[in-house]
C-alpha positions in Angstrom: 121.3 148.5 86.4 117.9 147.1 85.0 118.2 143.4 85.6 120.8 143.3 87.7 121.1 140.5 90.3 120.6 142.0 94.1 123.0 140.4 96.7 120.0 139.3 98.2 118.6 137.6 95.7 118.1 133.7 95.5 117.6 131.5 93.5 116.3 127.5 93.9 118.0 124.8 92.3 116.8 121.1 92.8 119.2 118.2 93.5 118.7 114.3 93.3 120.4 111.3 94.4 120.2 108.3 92.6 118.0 106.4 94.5 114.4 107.5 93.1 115.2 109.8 90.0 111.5 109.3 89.1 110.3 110.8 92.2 112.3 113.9 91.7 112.3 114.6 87.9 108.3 114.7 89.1 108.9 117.2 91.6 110.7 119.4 88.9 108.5 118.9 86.4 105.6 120.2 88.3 107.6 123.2 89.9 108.9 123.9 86.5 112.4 124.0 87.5 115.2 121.8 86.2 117.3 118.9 87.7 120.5 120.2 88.1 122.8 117.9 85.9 125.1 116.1 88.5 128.0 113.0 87.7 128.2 111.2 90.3 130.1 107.8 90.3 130.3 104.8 92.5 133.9 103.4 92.1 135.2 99.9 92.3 136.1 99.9 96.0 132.1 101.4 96.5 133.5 104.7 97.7 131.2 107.4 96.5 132.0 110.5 93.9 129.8 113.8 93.5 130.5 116.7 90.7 128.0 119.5 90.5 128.0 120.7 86.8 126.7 123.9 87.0 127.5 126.6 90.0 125.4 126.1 92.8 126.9 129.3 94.7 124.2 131.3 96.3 121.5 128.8 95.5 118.6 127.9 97.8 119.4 123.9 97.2 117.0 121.1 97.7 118.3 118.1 97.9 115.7 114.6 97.1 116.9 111.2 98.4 114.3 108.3 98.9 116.3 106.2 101.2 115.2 102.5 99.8 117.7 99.6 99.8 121.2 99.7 100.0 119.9 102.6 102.4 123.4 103.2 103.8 125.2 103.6 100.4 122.2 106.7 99.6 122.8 108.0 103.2 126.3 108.5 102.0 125.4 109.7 98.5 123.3 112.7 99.9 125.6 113.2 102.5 128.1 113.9 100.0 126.2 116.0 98.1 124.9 118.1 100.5 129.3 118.5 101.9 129.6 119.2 98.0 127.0 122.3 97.8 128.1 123.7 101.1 132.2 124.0 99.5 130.4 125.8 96.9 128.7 127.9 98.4 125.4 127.4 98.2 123.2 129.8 100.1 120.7 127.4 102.1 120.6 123.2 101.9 117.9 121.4 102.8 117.5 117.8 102.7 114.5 116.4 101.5 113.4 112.9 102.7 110.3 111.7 101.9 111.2 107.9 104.0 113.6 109.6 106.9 116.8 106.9 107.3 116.9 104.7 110.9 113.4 106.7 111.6 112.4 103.4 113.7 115.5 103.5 115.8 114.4 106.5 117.4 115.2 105.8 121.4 117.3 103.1 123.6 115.1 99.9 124.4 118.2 98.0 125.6 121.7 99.1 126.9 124.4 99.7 124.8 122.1 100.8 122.0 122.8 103.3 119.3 120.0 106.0 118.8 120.6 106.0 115.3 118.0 108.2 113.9 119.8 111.1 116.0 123.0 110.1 114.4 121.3 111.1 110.9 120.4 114.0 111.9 123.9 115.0 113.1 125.2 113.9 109.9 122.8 115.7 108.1 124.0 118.8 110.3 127.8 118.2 110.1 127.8 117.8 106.4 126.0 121.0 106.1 122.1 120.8 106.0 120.4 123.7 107.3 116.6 122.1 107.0 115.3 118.9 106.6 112.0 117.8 104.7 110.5 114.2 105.0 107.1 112.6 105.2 104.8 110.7 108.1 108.2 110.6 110.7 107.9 107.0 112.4 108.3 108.9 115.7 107.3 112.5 116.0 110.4 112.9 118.4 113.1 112.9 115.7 111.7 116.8 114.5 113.6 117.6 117.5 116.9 115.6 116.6 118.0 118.4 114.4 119.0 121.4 115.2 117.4 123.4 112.7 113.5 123.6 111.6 112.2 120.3 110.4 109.4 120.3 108.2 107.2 117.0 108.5 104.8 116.6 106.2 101.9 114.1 106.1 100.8 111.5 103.6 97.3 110.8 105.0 95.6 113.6 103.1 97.0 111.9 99.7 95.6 108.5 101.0 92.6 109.7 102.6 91.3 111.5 99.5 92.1 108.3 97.7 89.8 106.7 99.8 87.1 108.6 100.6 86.6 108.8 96.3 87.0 105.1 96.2 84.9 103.2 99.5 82.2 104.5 101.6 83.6 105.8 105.0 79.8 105.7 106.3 80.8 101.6 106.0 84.2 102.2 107.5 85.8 100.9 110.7 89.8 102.5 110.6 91.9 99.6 112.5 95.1 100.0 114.2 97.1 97.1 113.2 98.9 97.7 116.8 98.8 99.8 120.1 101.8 101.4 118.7 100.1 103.3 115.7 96.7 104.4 117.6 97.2 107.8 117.7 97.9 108.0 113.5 94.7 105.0 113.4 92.6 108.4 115.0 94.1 110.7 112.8 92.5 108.8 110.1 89.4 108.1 112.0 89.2 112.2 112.3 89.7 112.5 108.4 86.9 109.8 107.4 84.5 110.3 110.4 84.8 106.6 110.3 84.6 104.2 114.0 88.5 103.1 115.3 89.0 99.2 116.0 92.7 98.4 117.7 94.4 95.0 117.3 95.9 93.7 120.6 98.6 91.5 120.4 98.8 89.2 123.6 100.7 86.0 124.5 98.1 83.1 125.3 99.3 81.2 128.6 97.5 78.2 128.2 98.8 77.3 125.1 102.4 75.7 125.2 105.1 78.0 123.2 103.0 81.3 124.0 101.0 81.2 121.0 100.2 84.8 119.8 96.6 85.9 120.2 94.7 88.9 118.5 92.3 90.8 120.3 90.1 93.3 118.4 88.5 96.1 119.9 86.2 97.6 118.5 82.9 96.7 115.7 84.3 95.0 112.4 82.1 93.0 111.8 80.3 93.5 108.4 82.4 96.1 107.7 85.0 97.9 105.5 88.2 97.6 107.5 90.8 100.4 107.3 94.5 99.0 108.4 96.6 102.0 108.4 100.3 102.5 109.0 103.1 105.2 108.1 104.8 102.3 106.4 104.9 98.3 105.2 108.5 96.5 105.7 107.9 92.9 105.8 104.0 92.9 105.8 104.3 90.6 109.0 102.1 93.0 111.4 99.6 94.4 108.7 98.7 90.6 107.2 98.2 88.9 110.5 96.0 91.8 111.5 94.0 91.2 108.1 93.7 87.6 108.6 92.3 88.5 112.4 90.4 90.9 110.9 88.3 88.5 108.5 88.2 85.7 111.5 86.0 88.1 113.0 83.9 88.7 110.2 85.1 92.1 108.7 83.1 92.1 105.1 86.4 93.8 103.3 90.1 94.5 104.6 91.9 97.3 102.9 95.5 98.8 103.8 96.6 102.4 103.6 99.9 103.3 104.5 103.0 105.6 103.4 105.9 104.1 102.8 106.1 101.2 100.5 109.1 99.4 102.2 108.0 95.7 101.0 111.5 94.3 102.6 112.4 90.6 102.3 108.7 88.4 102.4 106.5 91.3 101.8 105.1 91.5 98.6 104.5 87.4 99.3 102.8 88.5 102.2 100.9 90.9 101.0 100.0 88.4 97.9 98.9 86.0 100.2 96.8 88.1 102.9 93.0 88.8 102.4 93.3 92.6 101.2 91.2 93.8 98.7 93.5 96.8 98.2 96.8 97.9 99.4 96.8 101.9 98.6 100.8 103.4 99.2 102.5 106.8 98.3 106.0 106.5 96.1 107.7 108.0 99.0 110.3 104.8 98.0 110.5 102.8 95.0 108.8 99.6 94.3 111.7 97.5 93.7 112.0 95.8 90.2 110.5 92.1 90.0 107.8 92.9 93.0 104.5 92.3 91.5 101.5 92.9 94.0 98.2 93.3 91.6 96.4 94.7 94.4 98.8 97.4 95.1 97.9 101.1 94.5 100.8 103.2 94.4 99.9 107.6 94.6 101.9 110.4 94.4 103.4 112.2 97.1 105.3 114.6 94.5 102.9 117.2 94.7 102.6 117.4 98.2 106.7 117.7 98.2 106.5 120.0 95.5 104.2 123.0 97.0 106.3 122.4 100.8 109.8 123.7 98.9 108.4 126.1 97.1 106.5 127.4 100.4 109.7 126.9 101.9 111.8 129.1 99.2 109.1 131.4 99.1 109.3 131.8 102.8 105.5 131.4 102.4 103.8 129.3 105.5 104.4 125.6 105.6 101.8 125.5 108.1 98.6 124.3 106.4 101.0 121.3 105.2 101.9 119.8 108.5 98.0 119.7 109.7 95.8 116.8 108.9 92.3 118.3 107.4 89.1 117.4 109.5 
């Protein structure tokens, strides 16, 4: 019959959770395909309720959460969702999170310590995921927490091609605001063909209380500094890198980094340190009544948006996981 609907035909429908809306109705509107209208209710106890109003059964469902605060109450939300499709029958689920939940509590440092951002991805697995999406992983070692593919995407292009329209890299020096985020600090360093700087933390021993010292290796001085992270929480690290950053003479400080967190003091912080420009991607929501003037905030929806549809199209995903030179 002309028209007729193969058995193995598919067919993508998008989902959201309530966390970012914005983000996702984005998404769709640059894909061209429709939120699928979804009631979901949080009762009086705080229990969670999820109702699919249109059949999801056969679907190739995408599922958008941006895991901001209360992050355990969204956990849930896409949890249930995702248990929701998979009772109706929905032909492939994968979970899209552009800020991956517990990312940062990725291995034991002391005993009788959870490794939470495992436990995610065996709830993700358990409830019925067959693929997860996110962006700039705190630790590459959780693409190998599920057992499925994992497809990690990368925010740097988005912020590198911010930058490289907006300062000089020729004037450049990126900075690693720690020894833990070198390796993304020479991603970027790659990108820009810009000179790397690393701040070293160290305890000084003659001063009583262990004063913190930091050490910066590498030229700053009279130069554009690059701070660059895969996310800002409290702005503790990224500020008191700034600050050392124009003690040793750095003409400008700017800060590039994925995921605006801004938890607890940050936006104060962030307010109060010597950055010209704090450039972010709406993996997460700025929070209402945070007010940084110097905050740049770009879209990551694009990015997203071409990975699912390579992803439904079976098309190669490849291209997306590799920072350009």
């Amino acid at each position: 019959m002309t028209g007729a609907i193969r058995p193995n035909d598919k067919h993508l429908m998008l989902f959201s959770g309530r966390a970012f809306p914005a983000l996702a109705q984005e998404i769709a509107d640059i894909m061209g395909v429709p939120i699928v209208p979804t009631r979901a209710v949080t009762y009086a106890n705080s229990e969670t309720y999820v109702q699919f109003e249109e059949s999801v059964r056969g679907s190739d469902a995408f599922v958008i959460q941006s895991h901001a605060a209360p992050v355990n109450e969204w956990v849930m939300e896409q949890l249930i969702m995702i248990d929701a499709l998979k009772r109706a029958s929905a032909k492939r689920i994968t979970v899209v999170s552009p800020f991956y939940p517990y990312a940062r509590q990725d291995k034991k440092h002391l005993g009788r310590e959870p490794i939470s951002a495992r436990l995610i991805a065996d709830l993700y697995k358990t409830a019925g995921a067959d693929r997860i999406m996110s962006v700039d992983l705190h630790a590459a070692q959780i693409q190998g927490f599920f057992d499925g593919p994992v497809d990690h995407l990368w925010g740097l292009p988005v912020l590198a091609d911010y930058v490289k329209r907006h300062y000089d890299p020729s004037e450049m020096t990126v900075v690693s605001p720690d020894a833990g985020r070198v390796r993304l600090a020479d991603m970027w360093t790659d990108v820009l063909g810009a000179p790397l700087a690393i701040i070293h933390k160290r305890r000084d021993v003659k001063v009583a209380n262990s004063v913190q010292v930091h050490e910066v290796v590498g030229e700053v001085e009279g130069r554009v500094c690059l701070l660059v992270d895969d996310m800002i929480d409290t702005g503790g690290t990224i500020c008191q890198a700034a600050d050392a950053l124009m003690e040793r003479g750095a003409r400008t400080v700017i800060a590039a980094a994925t995921h605006p967190v801004l938890s607890g003091p940050g936006a104060a912080r962030l307010n109060a340190a010597p950055f010209e420009e704090v450039i972010v991607t709406n993996t997460l929501p700025i929070a209402d009544g945070v007010d940084i003037p110097k905050l740049t905030v770009l879209s990551i929806a694009p990015l997203i948006a071409k990975a699912i549809h390579e992803v439904f199209a079976d098309g190669s995903v490849t291209s997306l996981f590799t920072v350009p030179r």
